[in-house]
mmCIF file of the N, C-alpha and C atoms, coordinates in Angstrom:
data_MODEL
# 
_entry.id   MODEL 
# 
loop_
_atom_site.group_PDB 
_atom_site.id 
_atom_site.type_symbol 
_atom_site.label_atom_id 
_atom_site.label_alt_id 
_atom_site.label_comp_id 
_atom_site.label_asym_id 
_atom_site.label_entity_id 
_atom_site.label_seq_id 
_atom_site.pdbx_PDB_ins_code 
_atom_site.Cartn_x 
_atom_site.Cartn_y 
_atom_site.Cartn_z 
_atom_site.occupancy 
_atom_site.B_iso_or_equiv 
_atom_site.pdbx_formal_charge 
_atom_site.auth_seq_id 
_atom_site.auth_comp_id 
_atom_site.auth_asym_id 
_atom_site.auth_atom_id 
_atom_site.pdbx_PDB_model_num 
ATOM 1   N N  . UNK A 1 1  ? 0.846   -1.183 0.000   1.00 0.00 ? 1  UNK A N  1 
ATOM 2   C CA . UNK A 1 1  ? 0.000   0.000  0.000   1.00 0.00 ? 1  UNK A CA 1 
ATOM 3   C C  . UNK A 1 1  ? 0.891   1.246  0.000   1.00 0.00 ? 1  UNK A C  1 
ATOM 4   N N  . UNK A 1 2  ? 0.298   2.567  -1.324  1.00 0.00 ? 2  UNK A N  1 
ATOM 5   C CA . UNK A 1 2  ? 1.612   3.036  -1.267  1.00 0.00 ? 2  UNK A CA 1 
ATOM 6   C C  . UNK A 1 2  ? 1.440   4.422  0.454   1.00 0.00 ? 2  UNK A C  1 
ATOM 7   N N  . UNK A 1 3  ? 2.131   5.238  0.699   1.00 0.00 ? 3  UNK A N  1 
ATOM 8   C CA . UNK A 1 3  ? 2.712   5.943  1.734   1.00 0.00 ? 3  UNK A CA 1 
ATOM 9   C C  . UNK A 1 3  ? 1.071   6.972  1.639   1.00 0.00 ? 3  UNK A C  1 
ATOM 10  N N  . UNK A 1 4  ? 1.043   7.721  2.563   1.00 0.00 ? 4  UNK A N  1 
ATOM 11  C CA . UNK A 1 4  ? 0.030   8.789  2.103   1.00 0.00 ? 4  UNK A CA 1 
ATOM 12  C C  . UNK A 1 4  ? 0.343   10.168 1.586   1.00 0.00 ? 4  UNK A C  1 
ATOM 13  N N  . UNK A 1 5  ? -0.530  10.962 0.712   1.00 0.00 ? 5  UNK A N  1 
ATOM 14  C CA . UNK A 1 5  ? 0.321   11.775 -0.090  1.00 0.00 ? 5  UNK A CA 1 
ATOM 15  C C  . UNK A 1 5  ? 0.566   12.289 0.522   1.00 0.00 ? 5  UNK A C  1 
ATOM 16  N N  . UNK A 1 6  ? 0.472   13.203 2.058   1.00 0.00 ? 6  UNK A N  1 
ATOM 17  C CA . UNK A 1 6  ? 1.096   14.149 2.715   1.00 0.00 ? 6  UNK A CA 1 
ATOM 18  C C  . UNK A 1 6  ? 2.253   13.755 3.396   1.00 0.00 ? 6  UNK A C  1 
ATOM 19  N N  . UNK A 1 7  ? 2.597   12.341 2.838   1.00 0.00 ? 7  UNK A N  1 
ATOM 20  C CA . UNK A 1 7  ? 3.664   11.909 3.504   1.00 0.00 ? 7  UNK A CA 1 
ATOM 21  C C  . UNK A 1 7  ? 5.053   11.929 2.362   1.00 0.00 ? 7  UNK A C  1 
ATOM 22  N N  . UNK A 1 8  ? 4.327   11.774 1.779   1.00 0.00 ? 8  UNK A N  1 
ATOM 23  C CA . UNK A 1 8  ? 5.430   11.902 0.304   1.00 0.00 ? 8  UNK A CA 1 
ATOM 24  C C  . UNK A 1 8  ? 5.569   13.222 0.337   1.00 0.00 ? 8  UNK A C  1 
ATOM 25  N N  . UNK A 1 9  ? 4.239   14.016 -0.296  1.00 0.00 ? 9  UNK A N  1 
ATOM 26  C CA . UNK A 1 9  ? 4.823   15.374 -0.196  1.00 0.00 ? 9  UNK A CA 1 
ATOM 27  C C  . UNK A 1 9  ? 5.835   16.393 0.942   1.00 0.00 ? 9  UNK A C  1 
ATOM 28  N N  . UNK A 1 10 ? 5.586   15.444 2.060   1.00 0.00 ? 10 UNK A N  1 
ATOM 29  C CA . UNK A 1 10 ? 6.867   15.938 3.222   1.00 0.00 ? 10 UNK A CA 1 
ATOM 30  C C  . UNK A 1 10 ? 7.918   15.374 2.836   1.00 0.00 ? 10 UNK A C  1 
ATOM 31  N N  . UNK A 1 11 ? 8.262   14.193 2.276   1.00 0.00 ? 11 UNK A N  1 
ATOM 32  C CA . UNK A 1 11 ? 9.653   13.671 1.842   1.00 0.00 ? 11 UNK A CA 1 
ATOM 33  C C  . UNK A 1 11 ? 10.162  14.659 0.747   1.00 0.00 ? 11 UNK A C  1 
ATOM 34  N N  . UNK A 1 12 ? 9.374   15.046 -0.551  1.00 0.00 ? 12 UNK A N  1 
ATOM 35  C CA . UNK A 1 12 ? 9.764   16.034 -1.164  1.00 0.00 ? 12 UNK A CA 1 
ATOM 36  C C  . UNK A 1 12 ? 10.086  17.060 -0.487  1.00 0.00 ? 12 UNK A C  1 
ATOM 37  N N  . UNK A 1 13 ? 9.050   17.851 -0.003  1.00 0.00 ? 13 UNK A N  1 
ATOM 38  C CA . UNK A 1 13 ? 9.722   19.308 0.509   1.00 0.00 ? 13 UNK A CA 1 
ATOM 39  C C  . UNK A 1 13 ? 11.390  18.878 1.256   1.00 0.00 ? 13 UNK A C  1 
ATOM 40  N N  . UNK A 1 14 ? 11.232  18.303 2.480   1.00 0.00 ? 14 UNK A N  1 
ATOM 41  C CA . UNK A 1 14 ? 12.914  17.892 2.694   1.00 0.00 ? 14 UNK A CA 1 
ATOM 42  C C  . UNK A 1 14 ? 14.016  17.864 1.851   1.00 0.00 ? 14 UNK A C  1 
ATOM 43  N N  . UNK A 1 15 ? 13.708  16.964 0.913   1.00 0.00 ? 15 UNK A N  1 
ATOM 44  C CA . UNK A 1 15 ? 14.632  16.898 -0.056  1.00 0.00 ? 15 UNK A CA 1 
ATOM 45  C C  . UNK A 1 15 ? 15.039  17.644 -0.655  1.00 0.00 ? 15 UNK A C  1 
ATOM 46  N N  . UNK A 1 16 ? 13.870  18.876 -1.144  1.00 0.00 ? 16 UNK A N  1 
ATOM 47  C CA . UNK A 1 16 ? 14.415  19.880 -2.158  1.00 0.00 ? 16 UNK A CA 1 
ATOM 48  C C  . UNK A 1 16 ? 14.773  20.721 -0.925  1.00 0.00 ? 16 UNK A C  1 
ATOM 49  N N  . UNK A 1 17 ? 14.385  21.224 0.525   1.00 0.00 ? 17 UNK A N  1 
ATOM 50  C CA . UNK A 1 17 ? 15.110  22.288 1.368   1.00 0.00 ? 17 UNK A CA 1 
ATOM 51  C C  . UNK A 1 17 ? 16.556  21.767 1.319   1.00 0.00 ? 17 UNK A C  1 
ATOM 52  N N  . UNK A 1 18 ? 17.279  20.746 1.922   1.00 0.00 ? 18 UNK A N  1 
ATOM 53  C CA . UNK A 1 18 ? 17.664  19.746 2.151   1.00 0.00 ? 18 UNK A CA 1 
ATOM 54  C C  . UNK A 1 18 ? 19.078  20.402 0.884   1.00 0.00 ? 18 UNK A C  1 
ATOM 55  N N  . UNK A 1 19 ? 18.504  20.603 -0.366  1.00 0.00 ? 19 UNK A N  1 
ATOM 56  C CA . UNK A 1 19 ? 19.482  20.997 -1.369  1.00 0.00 ? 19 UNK A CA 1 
ATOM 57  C C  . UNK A 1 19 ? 19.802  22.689 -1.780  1.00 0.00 ? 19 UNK A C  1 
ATOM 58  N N  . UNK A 1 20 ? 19.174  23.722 -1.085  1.00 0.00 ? 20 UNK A N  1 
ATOM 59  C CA . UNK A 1 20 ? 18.629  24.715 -1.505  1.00 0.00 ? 20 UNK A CA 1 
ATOM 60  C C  . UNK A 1 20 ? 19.865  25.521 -1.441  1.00 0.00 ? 20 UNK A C  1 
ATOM 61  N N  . UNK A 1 21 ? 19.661  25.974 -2.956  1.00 0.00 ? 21 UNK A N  1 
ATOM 62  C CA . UNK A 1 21 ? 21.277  26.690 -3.412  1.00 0.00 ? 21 UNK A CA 1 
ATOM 63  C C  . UNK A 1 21 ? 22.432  25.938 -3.799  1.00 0.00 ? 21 UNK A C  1 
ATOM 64  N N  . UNK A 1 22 ? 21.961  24.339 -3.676  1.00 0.00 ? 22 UNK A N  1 
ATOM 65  C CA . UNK A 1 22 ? 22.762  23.552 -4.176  1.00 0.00 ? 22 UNK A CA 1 
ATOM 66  C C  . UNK A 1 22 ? 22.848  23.590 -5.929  1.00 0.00 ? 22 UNK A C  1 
ATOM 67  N N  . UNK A 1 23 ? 23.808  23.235 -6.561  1.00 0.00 ? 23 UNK A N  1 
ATOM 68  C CA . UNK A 1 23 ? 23.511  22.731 -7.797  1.00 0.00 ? 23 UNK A CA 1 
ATOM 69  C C  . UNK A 1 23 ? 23.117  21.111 -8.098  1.00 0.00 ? 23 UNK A C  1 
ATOM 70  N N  . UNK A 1 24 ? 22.171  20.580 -8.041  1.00 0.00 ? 24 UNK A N  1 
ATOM 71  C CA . UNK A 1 24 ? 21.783  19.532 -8.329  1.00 0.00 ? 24 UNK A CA 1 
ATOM 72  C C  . UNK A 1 24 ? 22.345  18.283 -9.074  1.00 0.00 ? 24 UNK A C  1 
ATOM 73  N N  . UNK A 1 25 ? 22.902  17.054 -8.616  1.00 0.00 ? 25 UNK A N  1 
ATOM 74  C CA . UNK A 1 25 ? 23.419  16.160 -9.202  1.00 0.00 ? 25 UNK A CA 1 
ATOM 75  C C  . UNK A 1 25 ? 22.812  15.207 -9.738  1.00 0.00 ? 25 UNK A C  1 
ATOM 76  N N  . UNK A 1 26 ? 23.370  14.543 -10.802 1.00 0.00 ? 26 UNK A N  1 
ATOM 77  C CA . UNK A 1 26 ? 22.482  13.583 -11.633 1.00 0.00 ? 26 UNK A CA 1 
ATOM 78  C C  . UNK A 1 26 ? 21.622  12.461 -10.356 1.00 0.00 ? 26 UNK A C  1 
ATOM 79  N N  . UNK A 1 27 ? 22.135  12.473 -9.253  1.00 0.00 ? 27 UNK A N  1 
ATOM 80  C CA . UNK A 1 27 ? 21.896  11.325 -8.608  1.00 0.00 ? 27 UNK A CA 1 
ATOM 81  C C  . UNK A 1 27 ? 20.571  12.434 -7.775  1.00 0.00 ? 27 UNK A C  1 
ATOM 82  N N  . UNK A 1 28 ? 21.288  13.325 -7.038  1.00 0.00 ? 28 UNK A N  1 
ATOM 83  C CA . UNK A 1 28 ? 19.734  14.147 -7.017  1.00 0.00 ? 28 UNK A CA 1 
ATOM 84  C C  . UNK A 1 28 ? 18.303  14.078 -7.578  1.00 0.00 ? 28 UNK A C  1 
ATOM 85  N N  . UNK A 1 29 ? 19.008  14.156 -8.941  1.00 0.00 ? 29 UNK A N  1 
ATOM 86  C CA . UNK A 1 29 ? 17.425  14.300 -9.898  1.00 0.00 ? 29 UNK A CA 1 
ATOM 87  C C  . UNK A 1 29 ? 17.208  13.041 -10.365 1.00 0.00 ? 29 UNK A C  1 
ATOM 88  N N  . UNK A 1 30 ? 17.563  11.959 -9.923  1.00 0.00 ? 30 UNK A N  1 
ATOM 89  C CA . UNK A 1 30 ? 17.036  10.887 -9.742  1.00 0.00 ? 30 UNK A CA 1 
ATOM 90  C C  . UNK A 1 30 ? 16.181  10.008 -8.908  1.00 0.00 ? 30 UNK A C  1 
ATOM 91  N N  . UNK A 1 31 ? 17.261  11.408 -7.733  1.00 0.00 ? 31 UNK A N  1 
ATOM 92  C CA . UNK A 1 31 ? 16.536  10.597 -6.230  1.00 0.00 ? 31 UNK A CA 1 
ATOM 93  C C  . UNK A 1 31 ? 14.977  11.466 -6.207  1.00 0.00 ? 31 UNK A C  1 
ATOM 94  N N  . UNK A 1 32 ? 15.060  12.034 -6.663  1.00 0.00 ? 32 UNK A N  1 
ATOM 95  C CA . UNK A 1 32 ? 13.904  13.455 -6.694  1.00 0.00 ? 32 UNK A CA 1 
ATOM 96  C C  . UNK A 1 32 ? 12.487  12.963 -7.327  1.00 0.00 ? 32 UNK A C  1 
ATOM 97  N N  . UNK A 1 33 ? 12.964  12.066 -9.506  1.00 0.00 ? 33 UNK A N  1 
ATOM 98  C CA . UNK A 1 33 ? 12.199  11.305 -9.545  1.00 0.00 ? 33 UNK A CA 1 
ATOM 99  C C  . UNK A 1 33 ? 11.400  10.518 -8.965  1.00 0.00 ? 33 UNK A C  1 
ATOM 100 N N  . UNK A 1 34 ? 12.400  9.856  -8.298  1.00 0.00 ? 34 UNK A N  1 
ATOM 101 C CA . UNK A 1 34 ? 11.384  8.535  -7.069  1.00 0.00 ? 34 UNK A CA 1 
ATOM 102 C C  . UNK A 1 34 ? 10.508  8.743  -6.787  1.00 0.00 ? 34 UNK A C  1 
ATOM 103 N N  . UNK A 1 35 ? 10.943  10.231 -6.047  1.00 0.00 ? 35 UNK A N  1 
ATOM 104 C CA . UNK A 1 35 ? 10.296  10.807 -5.044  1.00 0.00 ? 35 UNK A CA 1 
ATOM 105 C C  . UNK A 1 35 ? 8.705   11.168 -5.599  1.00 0.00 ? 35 UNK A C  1 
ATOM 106 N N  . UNK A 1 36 ? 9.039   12.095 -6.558  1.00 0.00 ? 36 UNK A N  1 
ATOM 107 C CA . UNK A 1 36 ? 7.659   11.870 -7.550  1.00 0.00 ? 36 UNK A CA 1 
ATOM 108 C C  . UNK A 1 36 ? 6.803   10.675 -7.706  1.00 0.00 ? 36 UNK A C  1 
ATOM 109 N N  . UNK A 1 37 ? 7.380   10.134 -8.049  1.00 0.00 ? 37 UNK A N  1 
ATOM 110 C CA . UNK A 1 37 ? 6.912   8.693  -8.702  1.00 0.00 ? 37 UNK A CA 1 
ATOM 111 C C  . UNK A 1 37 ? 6.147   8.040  -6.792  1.00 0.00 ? 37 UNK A C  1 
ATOM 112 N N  . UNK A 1 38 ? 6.427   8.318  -6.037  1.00 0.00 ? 38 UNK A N  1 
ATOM 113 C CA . UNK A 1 38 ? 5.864   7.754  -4.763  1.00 0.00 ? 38 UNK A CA 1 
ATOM 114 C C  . UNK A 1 38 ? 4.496   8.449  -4.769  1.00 0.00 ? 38 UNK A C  1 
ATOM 115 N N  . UNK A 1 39 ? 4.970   9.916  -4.948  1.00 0.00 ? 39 UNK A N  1 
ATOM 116 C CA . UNK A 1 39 ? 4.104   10.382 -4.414  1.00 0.00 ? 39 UNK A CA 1 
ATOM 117 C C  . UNK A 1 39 ? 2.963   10.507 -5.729  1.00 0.00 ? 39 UNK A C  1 
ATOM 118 N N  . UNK A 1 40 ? 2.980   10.778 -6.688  1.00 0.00 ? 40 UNK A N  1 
ATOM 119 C CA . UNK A 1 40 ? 2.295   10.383 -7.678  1.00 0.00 ? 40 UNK A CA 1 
ATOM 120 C C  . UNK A 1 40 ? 1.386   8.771  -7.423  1.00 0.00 ? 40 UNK A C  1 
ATOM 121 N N  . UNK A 1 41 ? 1.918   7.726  -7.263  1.00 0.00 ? 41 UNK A N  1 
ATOM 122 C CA . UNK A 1 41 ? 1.071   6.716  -6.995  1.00 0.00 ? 41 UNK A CA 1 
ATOM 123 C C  . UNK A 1 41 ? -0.115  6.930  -5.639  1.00 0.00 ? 41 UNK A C  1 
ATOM 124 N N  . UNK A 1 42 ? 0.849   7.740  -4.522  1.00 0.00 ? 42 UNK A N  1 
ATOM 125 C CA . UNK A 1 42 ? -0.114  8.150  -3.395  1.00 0.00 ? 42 UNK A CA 1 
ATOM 126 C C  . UNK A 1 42 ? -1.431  8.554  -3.793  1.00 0.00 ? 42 UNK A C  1 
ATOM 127 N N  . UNK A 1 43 ? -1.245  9.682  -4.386  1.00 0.00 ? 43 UNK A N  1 
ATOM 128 C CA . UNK A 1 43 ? -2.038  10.420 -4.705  1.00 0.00 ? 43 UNK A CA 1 
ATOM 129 C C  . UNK A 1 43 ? -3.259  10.009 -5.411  1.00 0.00 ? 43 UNK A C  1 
ATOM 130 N N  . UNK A 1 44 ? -2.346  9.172  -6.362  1.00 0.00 ? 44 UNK A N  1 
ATOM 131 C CA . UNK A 1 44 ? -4.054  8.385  -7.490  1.00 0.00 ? 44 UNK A CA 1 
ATOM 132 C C  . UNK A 1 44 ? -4.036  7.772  -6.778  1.00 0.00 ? 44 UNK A C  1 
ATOM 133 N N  . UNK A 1 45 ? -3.612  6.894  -5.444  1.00 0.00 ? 45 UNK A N  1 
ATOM 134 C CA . UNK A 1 45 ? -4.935  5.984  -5.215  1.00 0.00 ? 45 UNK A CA 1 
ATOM 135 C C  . UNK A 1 45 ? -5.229  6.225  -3.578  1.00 0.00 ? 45 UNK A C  1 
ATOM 136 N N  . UNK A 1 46 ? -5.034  7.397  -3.293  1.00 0.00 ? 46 UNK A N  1 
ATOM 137 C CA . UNK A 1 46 ? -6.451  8.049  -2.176  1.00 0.00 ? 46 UNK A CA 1 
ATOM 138 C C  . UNK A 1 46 ? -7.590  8.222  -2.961  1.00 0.00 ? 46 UNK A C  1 
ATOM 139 N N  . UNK A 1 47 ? -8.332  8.138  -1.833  1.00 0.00 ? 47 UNK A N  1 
ATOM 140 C CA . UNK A 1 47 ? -9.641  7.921  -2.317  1.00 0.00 ? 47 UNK A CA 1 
ATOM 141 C C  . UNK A 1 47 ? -9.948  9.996  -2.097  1.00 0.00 ? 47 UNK A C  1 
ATOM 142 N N  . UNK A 1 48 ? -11.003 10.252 -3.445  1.00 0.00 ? 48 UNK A N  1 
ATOM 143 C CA . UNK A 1 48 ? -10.718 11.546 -3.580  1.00 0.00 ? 48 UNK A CA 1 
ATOM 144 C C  . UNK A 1 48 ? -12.492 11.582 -3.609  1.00 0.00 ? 48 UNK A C  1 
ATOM 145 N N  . UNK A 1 49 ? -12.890 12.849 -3.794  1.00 0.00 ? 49 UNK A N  1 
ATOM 146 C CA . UNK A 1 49 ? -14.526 13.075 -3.839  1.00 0.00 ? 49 UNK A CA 1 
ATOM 147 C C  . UNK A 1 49 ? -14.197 14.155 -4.742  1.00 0.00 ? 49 UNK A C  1 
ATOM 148 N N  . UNK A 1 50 ? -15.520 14.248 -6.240  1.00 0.00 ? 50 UNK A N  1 
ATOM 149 C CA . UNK A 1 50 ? -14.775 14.912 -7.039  1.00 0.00 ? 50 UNK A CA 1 
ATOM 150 C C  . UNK A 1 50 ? -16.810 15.752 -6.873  1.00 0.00 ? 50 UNK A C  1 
ATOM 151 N N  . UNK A 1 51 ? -16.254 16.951 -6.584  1.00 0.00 ? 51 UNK A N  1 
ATOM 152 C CA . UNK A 1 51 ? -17.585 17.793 -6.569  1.00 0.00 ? 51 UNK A CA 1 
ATOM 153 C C  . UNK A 1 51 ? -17.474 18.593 -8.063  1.00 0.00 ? 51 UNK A C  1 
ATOM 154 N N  . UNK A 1 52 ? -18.813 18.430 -8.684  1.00 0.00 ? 52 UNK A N  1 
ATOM 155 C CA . UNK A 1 52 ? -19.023 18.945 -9.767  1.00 0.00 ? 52 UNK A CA 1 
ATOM 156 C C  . UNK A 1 52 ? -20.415 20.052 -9.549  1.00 0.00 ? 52 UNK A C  1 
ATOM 157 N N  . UNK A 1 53 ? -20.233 21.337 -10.245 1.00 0.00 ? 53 UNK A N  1 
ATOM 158 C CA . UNK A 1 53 ? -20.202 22.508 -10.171 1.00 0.00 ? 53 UNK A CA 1 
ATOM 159 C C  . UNK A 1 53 ? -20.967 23.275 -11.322 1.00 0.00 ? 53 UNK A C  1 
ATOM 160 N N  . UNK A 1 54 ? -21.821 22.728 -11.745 1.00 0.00 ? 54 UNK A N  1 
ATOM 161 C CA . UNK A 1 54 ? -23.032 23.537 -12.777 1.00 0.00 ? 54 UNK A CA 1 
ATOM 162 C C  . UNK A 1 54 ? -22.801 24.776 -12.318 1.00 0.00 ? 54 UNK A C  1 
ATOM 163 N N  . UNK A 1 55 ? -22.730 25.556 -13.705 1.00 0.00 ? 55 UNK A N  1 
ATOM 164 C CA . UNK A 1 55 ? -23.061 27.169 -14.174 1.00 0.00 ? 55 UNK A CA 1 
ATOM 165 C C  . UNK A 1 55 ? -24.065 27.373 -13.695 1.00 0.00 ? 55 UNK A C  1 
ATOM 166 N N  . UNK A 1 56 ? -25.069 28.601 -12.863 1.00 0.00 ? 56 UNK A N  1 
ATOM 167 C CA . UNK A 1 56 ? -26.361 28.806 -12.887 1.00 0.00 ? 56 UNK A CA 1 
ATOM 168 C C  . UNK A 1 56 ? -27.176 29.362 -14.219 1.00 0.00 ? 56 UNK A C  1 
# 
């Protein structure tokens, strides 16, 4: 089951403070991918409620 997205999205923010003013290494923007890629799966599969919004 993957992590929850506010949990990923805290692993991101770290990561990128974590580098700030750094110049970024190939292994960085790899590790960074992942990081996406976690949190991307989080995300699609919370369960979401999608409210739809007629014009009057």
């Amino acid at each position: 089951m993957p992590v929850p997205a506010s949990e990923a999205n805290e692993s991101i923010r770290r990561f990128v403070r974590a580098r700030r003013g750094l110049t970024w290494t190939a292994q960085d923007m790899a590790e960074y991918a992942a990081l996406l890629e976690v949190w991307t799966l989080a995300v699609r599969s919370e369960d979401t409620d999608v409210v739809v919004v007629e014009a009057a």
